[in-house]
Backbone of each chain as nested JSON, in Angstrom:
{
  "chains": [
    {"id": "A", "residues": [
      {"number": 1, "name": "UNK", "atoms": {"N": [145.56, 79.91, 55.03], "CA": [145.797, 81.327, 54.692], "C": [145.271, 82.205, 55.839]}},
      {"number": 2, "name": "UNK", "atoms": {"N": [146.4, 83.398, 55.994], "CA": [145.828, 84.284, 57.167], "C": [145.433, 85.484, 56.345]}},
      {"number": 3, "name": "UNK", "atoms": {"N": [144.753, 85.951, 57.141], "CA": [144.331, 87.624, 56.73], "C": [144.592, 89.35, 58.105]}},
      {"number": 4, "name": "UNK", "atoms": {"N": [146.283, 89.661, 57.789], "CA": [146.34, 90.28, 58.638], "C": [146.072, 92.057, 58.551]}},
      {"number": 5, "name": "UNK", "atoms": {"N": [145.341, 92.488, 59.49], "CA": [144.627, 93.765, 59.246], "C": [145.505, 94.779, 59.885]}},
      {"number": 6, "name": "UNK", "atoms": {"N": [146.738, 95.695, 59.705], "CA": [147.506, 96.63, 60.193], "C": [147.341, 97.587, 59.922]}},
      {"number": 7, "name": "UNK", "atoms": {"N": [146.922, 98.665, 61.125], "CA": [146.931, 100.261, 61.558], "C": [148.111, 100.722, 61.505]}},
      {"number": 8, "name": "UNK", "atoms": {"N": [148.87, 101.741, 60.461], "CA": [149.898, 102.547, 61.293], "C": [149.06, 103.996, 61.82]}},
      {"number": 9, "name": "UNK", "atoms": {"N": [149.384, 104.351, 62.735], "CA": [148.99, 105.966, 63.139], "C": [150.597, 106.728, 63.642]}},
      {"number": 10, "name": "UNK", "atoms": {"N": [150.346, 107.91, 63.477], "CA": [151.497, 108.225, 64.077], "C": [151.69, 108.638, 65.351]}},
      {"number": 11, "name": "UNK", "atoms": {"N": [152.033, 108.552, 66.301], "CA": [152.402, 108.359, 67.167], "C": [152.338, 110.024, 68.261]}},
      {"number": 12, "name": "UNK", "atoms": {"N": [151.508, 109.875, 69.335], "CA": [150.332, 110.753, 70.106], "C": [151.116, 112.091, 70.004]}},
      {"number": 13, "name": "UNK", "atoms": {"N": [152.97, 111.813, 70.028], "CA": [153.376, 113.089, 70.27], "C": [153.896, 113.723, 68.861]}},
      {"number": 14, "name": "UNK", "atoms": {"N": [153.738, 112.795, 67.97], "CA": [154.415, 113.765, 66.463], "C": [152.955, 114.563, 66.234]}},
      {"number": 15, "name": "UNK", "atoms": {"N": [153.166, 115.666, 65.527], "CA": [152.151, 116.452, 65.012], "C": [151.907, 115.48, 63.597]}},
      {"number": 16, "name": "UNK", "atoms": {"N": [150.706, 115.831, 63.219], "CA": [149.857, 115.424, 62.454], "C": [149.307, 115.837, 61.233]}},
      {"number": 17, "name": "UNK", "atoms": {"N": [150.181, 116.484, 60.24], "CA": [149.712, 117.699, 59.516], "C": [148.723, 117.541, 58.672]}},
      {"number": 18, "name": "UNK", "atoms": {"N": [148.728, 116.056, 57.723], "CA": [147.417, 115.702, 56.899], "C": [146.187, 115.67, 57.334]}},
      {"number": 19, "name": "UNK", "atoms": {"N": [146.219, 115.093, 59.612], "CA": [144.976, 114.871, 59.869], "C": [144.168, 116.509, 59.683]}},
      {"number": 20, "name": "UNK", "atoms": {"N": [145.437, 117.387, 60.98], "CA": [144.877, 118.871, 60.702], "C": [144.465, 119.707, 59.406]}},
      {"number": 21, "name": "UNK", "atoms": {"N": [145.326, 119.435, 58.349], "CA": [144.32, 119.541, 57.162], "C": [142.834, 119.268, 56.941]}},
      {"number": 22, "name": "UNK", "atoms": {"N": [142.967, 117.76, 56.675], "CA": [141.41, 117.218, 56.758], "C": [140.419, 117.723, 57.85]}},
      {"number": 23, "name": "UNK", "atoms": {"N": [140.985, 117.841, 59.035], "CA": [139.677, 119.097, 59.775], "C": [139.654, 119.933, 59.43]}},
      {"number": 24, "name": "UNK", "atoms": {"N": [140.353, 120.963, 59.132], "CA": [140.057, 122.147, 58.374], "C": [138.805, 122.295, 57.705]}},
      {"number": 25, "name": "UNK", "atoms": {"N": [139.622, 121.246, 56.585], "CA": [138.372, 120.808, 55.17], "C": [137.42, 120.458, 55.476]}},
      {"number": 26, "name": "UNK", "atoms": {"N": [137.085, 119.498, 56.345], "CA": [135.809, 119.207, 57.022], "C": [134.618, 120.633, 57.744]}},
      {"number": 27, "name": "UNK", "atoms": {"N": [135.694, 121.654, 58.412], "CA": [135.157, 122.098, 59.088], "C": [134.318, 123.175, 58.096]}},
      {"number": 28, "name": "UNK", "atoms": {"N": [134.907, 123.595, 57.178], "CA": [135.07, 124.089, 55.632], "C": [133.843, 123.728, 55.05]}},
      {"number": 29, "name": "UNK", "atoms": {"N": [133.431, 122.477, 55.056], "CA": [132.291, 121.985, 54.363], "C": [131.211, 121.823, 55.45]}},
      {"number": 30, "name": "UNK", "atoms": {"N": [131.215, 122.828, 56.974], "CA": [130.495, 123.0, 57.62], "C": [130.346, 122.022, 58.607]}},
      {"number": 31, "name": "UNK", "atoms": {"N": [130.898, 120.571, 59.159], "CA": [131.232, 119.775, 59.859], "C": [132.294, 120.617, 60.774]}},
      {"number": 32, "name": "UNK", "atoms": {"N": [131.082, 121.377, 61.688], "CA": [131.991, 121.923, 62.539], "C": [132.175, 121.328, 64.093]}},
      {"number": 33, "name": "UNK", "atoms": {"N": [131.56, 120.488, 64.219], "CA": [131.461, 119.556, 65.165], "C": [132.171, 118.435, 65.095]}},
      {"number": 34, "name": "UNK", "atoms": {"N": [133.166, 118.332, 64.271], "CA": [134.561, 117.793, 64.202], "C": [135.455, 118.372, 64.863]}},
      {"number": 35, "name": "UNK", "atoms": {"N": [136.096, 117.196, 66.143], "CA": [137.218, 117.842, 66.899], "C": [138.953, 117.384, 66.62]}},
      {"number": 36, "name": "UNK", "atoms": {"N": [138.774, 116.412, 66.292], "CA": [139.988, 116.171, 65.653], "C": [139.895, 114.635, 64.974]}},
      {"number": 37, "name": "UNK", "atoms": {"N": [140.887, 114.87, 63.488], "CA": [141.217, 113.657, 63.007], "C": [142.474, 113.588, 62.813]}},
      {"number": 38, "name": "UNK", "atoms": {"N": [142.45, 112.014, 63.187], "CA": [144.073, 111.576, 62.781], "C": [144.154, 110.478, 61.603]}},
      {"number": 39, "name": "UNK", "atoms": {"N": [145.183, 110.696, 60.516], "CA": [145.079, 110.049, 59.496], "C": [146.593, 108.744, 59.699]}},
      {"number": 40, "name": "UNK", "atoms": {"N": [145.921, 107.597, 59.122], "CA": [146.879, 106.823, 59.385], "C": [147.018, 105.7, 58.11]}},
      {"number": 41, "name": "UNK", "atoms": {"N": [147.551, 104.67, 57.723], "CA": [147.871, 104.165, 56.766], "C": [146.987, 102.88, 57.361]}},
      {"number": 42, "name": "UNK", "atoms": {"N": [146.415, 101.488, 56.289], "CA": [145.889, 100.366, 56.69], "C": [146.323, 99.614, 55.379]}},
      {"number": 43, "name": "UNK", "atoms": {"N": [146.302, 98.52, 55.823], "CA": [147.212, 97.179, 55.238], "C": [146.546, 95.865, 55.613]}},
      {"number": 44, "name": "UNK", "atoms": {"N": [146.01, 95.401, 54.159], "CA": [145.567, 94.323, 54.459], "C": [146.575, 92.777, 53.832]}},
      {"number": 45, "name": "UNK", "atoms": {"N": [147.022, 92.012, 54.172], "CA": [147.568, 91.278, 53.811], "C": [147.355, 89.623, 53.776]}},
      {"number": 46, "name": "UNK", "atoms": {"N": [147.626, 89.05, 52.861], "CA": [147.206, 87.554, 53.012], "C": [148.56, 86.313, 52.781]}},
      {"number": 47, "name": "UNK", "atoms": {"N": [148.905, 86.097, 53.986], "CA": [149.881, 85.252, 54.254], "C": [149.565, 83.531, 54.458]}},
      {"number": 48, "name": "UNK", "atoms": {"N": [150.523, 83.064, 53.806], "CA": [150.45, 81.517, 53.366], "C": [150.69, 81.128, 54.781]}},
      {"number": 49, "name": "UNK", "atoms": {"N": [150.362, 79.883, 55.446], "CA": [150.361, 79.699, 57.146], "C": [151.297, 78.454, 56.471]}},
      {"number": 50, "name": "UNK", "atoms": {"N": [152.633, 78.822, 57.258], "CA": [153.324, 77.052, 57.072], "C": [153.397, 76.641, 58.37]}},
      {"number": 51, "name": "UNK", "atoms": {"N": [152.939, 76.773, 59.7], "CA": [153.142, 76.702, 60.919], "C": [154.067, 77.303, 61.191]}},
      {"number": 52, "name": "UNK", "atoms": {"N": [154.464, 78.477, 60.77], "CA": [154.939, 79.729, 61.521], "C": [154.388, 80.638, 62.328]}},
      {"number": 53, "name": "UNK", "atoms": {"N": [154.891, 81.594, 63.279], "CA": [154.351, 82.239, 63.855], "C": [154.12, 83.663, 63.211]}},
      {"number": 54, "name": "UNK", "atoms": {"N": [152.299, 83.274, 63.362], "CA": [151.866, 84.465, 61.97], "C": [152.55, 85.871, 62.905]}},
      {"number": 55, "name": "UNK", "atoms": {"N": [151.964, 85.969, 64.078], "CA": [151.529, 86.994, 64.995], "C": [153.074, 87.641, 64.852]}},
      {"number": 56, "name": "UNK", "atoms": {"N": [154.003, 86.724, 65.161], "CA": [155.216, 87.25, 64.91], "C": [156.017, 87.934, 63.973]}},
      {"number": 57, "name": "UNK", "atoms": {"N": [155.378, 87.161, 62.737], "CA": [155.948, 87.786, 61.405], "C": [155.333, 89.013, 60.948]}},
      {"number": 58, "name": "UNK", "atoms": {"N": [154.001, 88.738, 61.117], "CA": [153.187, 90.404, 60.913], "C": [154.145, 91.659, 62.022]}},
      {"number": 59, "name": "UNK", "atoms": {"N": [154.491, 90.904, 63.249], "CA": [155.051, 92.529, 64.138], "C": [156.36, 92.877, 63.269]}},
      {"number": 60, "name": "UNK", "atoms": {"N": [157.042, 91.368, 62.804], "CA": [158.782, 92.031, 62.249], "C": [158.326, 92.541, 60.961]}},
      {"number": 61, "name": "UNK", "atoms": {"N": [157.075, 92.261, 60.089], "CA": [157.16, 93.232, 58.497], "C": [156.925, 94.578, 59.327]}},
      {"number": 62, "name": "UNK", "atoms": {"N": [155.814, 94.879, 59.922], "CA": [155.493, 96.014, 59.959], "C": [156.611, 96.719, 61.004]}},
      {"number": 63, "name": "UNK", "atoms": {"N": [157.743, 96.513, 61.757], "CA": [158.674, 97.189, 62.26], "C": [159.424, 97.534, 61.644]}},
      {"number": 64, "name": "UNK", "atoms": {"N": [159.801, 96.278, 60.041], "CA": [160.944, 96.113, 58.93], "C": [160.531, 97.41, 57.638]}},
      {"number": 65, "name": "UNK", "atoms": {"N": [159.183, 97.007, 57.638], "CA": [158.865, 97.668, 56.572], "C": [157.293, 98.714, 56.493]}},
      {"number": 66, "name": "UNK", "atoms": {"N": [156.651, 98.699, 56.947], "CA": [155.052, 98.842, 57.07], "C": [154.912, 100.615, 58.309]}},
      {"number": 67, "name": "UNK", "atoms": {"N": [155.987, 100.369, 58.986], "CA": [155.813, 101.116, 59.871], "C": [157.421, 101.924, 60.212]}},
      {"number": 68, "name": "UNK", "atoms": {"N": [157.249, 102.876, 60.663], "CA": [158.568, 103.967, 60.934], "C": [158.448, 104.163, 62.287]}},
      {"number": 69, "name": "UNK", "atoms": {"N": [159.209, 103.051, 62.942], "CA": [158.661, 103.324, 64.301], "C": [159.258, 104.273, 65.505]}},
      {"number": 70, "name": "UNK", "atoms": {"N": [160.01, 105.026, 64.234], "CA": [160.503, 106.453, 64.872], "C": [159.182, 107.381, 65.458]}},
      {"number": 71, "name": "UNK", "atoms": {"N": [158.315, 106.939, 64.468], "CA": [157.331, 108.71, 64.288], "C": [155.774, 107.785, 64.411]}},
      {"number": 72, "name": "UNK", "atoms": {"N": [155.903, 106.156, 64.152], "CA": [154.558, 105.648, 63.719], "C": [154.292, 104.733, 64.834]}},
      {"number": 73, "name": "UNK", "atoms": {"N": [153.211, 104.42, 65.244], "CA": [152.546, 102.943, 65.872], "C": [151.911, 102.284, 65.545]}},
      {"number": 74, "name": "UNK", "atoms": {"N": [151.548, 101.121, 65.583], "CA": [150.577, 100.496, 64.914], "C": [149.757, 99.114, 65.188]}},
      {"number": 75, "name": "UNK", "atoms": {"N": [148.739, 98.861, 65.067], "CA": [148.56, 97.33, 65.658], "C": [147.351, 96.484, 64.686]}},
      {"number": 76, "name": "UNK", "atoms": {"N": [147.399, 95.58, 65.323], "CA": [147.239, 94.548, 64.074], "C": [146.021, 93.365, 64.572]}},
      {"number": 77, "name": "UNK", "atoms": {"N": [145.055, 92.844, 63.849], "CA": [144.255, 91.614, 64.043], "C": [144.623, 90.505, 62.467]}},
      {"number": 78, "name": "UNK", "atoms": {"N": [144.357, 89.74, 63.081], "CA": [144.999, 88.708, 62.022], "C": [143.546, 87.545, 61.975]}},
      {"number": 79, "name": "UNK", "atoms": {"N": [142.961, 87.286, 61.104], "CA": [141.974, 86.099, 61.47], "C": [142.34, 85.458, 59.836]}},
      {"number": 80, "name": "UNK", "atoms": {"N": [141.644, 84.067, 60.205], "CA": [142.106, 82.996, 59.489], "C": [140.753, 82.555, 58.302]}},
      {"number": 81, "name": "UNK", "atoms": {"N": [141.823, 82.262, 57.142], "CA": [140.468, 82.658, 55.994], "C": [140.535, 80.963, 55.642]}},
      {"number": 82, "name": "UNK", "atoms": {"N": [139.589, 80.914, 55.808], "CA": [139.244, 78.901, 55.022], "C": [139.553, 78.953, 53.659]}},
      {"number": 83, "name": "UNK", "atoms": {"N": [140.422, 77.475, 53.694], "CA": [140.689, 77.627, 51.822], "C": [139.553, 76.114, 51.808]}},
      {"number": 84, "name": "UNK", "atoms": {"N": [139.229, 76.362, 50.112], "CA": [137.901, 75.872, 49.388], "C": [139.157, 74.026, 49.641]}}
    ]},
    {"id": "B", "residues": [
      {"number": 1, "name": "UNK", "atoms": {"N": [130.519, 112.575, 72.427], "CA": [131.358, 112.242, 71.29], "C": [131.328, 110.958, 70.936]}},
      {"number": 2, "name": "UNK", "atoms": {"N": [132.005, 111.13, 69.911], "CA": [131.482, 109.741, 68.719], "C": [133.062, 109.593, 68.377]}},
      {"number": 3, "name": "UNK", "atoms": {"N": [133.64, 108.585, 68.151], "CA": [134.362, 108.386, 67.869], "C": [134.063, 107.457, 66.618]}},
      {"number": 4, "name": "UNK", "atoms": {"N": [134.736, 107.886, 65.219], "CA": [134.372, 107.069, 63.889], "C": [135.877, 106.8, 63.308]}},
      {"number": 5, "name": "UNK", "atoms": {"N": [136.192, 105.389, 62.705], "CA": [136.717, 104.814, 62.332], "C": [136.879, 104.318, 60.948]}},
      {"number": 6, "name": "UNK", "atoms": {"N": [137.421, 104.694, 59.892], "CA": [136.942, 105.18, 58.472], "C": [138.144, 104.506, 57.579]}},
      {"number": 7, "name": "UNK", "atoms": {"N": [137.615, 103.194, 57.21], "CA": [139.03, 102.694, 56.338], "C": [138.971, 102.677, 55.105]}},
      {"number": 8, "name": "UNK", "atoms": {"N": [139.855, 103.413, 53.805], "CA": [139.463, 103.363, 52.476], "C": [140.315, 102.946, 51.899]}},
      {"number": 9, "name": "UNK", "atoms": {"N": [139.98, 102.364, 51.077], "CA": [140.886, 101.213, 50.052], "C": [140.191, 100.977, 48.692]}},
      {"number": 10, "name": "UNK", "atoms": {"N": [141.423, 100.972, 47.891], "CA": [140.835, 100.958, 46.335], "C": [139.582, 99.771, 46.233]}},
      {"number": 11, "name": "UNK", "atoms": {"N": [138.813, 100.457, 45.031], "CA": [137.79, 99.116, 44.806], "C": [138.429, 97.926, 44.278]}},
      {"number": 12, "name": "UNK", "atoms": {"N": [137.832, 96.299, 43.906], "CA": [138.484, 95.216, 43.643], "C": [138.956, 95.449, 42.394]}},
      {"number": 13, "name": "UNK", "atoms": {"N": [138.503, 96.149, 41.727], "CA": [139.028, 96.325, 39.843], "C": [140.363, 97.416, 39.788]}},
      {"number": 14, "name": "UNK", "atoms": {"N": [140.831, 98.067, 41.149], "CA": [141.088, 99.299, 40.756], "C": [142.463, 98.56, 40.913]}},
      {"number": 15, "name": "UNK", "atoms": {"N": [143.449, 98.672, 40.25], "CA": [145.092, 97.936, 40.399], "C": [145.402, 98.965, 41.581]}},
      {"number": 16, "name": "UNK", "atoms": {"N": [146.512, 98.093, 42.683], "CA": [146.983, 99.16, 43.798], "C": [148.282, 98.328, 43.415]}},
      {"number": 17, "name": "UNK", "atoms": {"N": [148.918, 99.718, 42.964], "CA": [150.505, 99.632, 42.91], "C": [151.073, 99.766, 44.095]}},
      {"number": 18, "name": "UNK", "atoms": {"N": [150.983, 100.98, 45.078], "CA": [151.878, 101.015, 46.187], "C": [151.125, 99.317, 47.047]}},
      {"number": 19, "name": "UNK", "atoms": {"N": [149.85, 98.489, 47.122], "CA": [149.977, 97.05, 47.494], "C": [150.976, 96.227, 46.47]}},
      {"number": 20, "name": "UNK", "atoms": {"N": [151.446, 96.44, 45.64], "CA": [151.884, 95.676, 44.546], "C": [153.355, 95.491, 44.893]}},
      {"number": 21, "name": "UNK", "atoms": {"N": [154.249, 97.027, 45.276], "CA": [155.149, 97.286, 45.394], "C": [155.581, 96.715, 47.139]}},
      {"number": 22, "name": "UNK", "atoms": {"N": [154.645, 97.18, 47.768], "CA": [154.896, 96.187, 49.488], "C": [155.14, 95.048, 49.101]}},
      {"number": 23, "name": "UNK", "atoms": {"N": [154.135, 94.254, 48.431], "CA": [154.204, 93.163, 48.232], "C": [155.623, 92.524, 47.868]}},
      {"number": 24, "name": "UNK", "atoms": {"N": [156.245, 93.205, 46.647], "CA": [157.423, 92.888, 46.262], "C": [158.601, 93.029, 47.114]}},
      {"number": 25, "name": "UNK", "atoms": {"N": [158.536, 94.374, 47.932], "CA": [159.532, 94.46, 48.75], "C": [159.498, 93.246, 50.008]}},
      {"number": 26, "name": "UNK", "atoms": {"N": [158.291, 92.973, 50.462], "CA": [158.333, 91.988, 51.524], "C": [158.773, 90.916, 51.122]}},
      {"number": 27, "name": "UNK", "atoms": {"N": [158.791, 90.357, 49.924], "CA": [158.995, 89.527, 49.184], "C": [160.735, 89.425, 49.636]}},
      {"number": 28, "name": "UNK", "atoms": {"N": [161.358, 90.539, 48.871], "CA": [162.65, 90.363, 49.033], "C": [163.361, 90.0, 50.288]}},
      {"number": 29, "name": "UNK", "atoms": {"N": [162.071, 90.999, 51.707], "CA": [162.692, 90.526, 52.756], "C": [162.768, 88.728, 53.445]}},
      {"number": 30, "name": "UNK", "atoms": {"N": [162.689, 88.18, 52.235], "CA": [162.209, 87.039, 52.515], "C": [160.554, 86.153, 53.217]}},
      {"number": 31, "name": "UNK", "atoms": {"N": [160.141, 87.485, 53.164], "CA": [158.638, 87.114, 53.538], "C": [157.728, 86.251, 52.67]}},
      {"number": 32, "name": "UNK", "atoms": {"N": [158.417, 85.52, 51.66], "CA": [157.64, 84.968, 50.609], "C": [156.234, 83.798, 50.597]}},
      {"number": 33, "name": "UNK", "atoms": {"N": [155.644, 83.946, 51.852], "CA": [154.48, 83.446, 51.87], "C": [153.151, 84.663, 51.956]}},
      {"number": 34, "name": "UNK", "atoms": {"N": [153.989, 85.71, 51.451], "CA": [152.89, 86.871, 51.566], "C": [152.162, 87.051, 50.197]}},
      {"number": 35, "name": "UNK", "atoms": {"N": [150.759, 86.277, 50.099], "CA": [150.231, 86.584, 48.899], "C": [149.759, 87.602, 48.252]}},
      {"number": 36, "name": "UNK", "atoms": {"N": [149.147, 88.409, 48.83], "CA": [148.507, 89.767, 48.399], "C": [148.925, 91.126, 49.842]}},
      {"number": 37, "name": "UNK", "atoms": {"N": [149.132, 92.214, 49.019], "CA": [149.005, 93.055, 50.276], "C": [147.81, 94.254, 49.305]}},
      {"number": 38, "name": "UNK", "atoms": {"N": [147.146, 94.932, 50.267], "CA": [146.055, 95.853, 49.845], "C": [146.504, 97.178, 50.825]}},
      {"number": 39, "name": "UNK", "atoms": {"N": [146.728, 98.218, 49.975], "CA": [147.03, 99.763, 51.267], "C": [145.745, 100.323, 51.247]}},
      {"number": 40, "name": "UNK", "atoms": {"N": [145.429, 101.064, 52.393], "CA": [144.175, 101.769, 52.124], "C": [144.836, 102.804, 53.325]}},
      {"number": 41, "name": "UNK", "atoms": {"N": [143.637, 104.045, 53.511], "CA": [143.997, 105.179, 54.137], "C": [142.938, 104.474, 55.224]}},
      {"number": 42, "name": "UNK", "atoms": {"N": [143.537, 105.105, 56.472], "CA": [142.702, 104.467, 57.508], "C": [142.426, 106.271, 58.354]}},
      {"number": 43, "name": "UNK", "atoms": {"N": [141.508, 106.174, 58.569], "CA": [140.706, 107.71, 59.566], "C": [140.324, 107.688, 60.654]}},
      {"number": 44, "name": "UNK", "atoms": {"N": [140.777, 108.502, 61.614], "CA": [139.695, 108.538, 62.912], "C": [139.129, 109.628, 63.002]}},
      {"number": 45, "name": "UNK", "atoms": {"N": [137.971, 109.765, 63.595], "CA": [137.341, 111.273, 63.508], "C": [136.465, 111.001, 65.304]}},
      {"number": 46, "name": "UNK", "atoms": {"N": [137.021, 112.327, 65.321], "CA": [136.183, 112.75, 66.875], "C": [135.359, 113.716, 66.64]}},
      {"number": 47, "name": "UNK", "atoms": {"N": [133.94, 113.731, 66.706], "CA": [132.74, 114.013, 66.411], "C": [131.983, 114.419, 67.064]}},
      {"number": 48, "name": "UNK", "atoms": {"N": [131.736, 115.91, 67.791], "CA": [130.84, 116.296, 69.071], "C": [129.414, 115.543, 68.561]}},
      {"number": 49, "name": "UNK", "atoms": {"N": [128.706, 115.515, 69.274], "CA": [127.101, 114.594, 69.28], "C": [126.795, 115.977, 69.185]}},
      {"number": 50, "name": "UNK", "atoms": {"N": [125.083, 116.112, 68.762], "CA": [124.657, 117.154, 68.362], "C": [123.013, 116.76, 68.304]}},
      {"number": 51, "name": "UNK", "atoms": {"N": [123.109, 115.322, 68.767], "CA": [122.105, 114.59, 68.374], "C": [121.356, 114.428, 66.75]}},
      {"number": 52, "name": "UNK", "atoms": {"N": [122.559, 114.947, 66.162], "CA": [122.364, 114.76, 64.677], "C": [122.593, 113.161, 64.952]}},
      {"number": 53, "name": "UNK", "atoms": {"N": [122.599, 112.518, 63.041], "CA": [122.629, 111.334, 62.682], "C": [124.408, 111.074, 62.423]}},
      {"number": 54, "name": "UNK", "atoms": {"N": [125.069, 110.468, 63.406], "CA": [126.624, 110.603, 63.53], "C": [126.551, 109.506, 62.122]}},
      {"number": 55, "name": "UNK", "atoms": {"N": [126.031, 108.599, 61.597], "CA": [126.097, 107.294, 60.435], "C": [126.309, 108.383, 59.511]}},
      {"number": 56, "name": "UNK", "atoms": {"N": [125.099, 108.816, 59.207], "CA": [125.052, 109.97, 58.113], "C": [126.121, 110.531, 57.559]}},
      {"number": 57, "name": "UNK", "atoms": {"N": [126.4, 111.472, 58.666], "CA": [127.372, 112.073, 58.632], "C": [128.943, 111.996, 58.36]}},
      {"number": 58, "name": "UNK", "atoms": {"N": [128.605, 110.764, 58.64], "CA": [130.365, 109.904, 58.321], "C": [129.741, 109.381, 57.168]}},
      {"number": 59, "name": "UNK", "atoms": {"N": [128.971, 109.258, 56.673], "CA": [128.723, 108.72, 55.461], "C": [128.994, 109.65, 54.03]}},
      {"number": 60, "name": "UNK", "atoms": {"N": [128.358, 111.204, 54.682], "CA": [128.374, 112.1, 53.418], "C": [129.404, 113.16, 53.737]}},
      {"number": 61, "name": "UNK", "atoms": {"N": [130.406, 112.709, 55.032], "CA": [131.814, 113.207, 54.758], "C": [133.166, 112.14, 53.868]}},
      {"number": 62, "name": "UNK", "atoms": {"N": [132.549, 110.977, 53.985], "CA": [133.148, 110.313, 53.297], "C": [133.194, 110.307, 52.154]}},
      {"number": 63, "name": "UNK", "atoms": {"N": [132.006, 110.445, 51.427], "CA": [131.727, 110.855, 49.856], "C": [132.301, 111.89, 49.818]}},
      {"number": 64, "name": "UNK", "atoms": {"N": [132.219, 112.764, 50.334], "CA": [132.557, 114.181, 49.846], "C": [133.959, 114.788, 50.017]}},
      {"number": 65, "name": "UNK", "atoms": {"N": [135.067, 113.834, 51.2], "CA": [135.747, 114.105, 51.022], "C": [137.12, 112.992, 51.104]}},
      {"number": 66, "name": "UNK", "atoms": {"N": [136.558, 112.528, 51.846], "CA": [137.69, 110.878, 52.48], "C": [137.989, 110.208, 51.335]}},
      {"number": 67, "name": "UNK", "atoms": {"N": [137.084, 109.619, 50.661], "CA": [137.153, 108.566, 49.632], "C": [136.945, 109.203, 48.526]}},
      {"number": 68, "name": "UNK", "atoms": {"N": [137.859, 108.98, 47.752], "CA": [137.284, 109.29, 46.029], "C": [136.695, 108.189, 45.849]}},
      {"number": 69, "name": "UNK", "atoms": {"N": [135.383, 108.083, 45.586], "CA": [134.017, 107.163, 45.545], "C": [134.559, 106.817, 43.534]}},
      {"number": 70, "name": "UNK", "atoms": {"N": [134.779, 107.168, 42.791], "CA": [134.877, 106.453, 41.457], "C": [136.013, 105.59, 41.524]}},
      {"number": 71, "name": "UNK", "atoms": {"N": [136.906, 105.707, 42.403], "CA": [137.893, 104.756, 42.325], "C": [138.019, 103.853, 43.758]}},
      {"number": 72, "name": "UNK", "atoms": {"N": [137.277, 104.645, 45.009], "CA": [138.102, 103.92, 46.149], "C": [136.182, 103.114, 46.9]}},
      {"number": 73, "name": "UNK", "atoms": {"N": [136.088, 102.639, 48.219], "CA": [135.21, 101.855, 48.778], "C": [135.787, 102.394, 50.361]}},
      {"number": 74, "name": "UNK", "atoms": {"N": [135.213, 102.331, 51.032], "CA": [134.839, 102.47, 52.358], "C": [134.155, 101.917, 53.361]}},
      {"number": 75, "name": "UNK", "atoms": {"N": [134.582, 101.724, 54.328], "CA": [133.553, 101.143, 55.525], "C": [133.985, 102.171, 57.157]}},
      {"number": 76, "name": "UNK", "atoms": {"N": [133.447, 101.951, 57.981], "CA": [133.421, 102.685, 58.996], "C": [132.666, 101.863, 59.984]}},
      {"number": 77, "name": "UNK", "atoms": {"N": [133.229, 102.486, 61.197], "CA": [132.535, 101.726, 62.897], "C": [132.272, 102.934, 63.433]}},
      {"number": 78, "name": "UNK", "atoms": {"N": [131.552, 102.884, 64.265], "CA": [131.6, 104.73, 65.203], "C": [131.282, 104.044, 66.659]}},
      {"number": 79, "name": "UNK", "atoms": {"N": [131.596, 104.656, 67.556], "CA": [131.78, 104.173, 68.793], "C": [131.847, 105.569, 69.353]}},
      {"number": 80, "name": "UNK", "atoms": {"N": [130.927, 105.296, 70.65], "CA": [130.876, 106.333, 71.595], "C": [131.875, 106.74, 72.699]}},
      {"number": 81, "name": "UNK", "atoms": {"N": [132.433, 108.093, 72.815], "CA": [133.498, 108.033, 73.67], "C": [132.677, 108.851, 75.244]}},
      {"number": 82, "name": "UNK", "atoms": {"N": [132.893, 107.868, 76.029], "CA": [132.205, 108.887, 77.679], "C": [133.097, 110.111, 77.742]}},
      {"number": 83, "name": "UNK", "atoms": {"N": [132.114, 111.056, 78.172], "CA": [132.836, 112.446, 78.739], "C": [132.487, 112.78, 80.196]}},
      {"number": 84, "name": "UNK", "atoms": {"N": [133.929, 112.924, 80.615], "CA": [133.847, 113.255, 81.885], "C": [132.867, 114.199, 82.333]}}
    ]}
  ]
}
């Protein structure tokens, strides 16, 4: 069994409207020494290993499905969980 | 600056439908060795130094605003960014 860990963020040139919210709010609750946040989605997943290529299949879900890679980017660590 | 890294995801009791629903859809894409998927909100925060306590601080912005603490869990990294 794998355990793969995926970031989407969106991507440096789309604007960001939830992160700019959340500074606001932050700054709001006096965290004014907040310069910017960016909010992004995380995905943890646990895939059965049949000697496939994990690394591979994690990039085609998250291009297929996980990620909009119009507007999003994202990247990924994958480590391997011992079964009992 | 501080750069903090802020991932939140439901607690283990809390059911995550939108993981439930990935799950199923990956499923269809034929991904069917995907056992569990988990969504969580993932954060970055850029943080002037102030020589305050940067842990802290990501700690009791997280309570207070990142994570709904009765339903969700959190962890965080903070890492220093050089300024020119």
């Amino acid at each position: 069994m794998d355990n793969a860990k995926i970031y989407v963020t969106y991507k440096e040139s789309i604007l960001d409207p939830q992160g700019e919210a959340i500074k606001t709010a932050l700054h709001r609750l006096n965290y004014e020494n907040v310069k910017a946040v960016t909010v992004g989605k995380y995905f943890e997943i646990k895939i059965e290993d049949h000697g496939q290529n994990i690394e591979e299949q994690v990039r085609k879900m998250s291009d297929e499905l996980l990620a909009n890679i119009n507007m999003e980017t994202y990247r990924f660590e994958i480590s391997r969980i011992e079964e009992d």
